[in-house]
C-alpha positions as CSV (number, residue, x, y, z in Angstrom):
1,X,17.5,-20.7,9.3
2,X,16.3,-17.7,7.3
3,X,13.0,-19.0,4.9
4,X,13.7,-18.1,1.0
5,X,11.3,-16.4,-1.0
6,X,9.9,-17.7,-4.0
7,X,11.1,-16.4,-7.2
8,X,7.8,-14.7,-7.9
9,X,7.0,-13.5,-4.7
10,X,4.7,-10.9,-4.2
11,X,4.6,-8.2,-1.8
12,X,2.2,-7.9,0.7
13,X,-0.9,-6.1,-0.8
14,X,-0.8,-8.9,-3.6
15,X,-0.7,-5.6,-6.4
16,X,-4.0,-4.5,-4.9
17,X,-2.7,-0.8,-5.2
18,X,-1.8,1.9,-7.2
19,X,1.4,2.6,-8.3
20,X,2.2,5.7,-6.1
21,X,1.2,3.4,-2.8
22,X,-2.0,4.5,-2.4
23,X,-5.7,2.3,-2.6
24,X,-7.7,3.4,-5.4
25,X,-10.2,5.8,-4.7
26,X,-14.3,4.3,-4.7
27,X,-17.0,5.9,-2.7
28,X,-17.9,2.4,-1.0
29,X,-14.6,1.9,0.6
30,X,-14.7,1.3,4.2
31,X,-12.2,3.5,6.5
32,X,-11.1,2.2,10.2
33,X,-11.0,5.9,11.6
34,X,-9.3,6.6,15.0
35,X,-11.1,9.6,16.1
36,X,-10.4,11.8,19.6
37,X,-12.3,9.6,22.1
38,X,-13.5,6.4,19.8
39,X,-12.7,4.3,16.9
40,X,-15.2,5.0,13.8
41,X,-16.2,3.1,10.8
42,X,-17.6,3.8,7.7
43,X,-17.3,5.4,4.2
44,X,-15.6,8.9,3.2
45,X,-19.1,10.5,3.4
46,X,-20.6,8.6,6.7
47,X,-17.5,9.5,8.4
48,X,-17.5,13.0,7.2
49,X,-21.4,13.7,8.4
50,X,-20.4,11.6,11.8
51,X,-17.6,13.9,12.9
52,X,-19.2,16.9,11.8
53,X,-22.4,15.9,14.0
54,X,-20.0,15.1,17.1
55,X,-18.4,18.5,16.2
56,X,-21.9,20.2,16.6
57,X,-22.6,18.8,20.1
58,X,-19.0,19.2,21.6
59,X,-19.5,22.8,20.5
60,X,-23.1,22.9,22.0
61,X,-21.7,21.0,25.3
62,X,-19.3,23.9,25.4
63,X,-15.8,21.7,24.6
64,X,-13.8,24.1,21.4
65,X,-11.2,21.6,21.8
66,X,-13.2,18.2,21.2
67,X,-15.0,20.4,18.5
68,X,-12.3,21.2,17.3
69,X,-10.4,17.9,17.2
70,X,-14.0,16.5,15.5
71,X,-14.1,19.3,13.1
72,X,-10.6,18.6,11.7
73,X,-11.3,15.2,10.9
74,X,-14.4,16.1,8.8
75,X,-12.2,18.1,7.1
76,X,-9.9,15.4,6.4
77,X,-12.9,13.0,4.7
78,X,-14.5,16.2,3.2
79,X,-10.9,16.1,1.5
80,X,-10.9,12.2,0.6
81,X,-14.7,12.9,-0.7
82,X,-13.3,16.0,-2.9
83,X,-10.5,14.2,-3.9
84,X,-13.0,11.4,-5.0
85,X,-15.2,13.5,-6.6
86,X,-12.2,14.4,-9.0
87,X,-11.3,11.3,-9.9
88,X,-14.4,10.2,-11.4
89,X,-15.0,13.4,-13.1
90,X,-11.5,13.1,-14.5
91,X,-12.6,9.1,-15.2
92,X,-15.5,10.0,-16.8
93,X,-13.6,12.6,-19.3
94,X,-10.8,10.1,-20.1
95,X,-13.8,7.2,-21.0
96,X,-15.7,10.2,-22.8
97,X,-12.2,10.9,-24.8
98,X,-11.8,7.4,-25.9
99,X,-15.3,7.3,-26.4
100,X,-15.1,10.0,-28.8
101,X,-11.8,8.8,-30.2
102,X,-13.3,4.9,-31.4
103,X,-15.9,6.6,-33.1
104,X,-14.1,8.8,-35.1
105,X,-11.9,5.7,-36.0
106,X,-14.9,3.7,-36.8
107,X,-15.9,6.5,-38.9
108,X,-12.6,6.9,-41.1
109,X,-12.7,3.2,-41.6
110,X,-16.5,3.3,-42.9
111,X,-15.3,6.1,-45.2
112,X,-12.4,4.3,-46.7
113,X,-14.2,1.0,-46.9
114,X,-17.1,3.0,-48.7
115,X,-14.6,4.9,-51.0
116,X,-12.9,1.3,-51.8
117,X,-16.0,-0.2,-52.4
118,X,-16.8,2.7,-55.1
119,X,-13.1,2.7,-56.8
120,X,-13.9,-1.0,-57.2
121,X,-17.5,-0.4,-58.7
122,X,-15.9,2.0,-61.2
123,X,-12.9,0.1,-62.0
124,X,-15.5,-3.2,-62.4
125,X,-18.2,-0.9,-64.5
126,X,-14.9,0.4,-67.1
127,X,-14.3,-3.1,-67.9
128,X,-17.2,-4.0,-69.0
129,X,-17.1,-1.0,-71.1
130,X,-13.6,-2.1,-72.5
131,X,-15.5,-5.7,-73.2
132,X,-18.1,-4.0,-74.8
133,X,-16.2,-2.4,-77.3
C-alpha cells in the first residue's frame, strides 16, 4: 500500500532554497567537487586556487589535456566566486537603499512632529492672548 503524505508536507530541501532552485550564494559554503582524476572539497575560492595549482603542474608534467580539464574547472569556481562577489555588492546596495530610505522617513516624521508641535505652541500662546483681553 502506497504511504500518504501529510497535508503539509514539505519537499525535500525543507525550503532551504531559493525560489529559482538554486542554494543561496555565501563564501563559506562547502562544494563536493568531482574533478578529472579525484574528488575535491572545499569552498568556491579553495577550489578555485586547487584546480588552478593542479592545472600548473599537469601543464609543467607536459599533460594539455589534464591541464586543461583542471583549468576549466577553475574557471567554473572563478565563475561561482564572481557570481558571489555580485551578490553581495548588489546586497550591500539594496541594505544601503533601505538604509537611506528609513532615514529620510525618520526625518519627515521629525519634521512634521516638530511643525505640530509649533502649530500647537501658537495656537496655545493665541489663547492666552484671547484670555487676556
Amino acid at each position: 500500500m502506497k504511504r500518504m503524505r501529510s497535508r503539509y508536507h514539505r519537499p525535500s530541501g525543507g525550503g532551504s532554497r531559493q525560489s529559482n532552485g538554486q542554494t543561496p550564494l555565501n563564501r563559506n559554503h562547502v562544494f563536493d567537487s568531482n574533478g578529472p582524476d579525484m574528488r575535491v572539497r572545499g569552498t568556491a575560492q579553495q577550489l578555485f586556487e586547487k584546480y588552478l595549482q593542479l592545472g600548473r603542474d599537469a601543464t609543467g608534467t607536459g599533460d594539455r589535456i589534464l591541464a586543461e580539464a583542471y583549468f576549466q574547472h577553475a574557471e567554473h569556481y572563478f565563475r561561482i566566486l564572481n557570481a558571489m562577489t555580485q551578490a553581495a555588492q548588489q546586497s550591500q546596495m539594496e541594505r544601503q537603499e533601505r538604509h537611506q530610505q528609513r532615514a529620510r522617513s525618520q526625518q519627515e516624521q521629525d519634521d512634521r512632529r516638530q511643525s505640530d508641535e509649533s502649530g500647537a505652541e501658537n495656537d496655545s500662546e493665541e489663547q492666552v492672548e484671547e484670555t487676556a483681553e
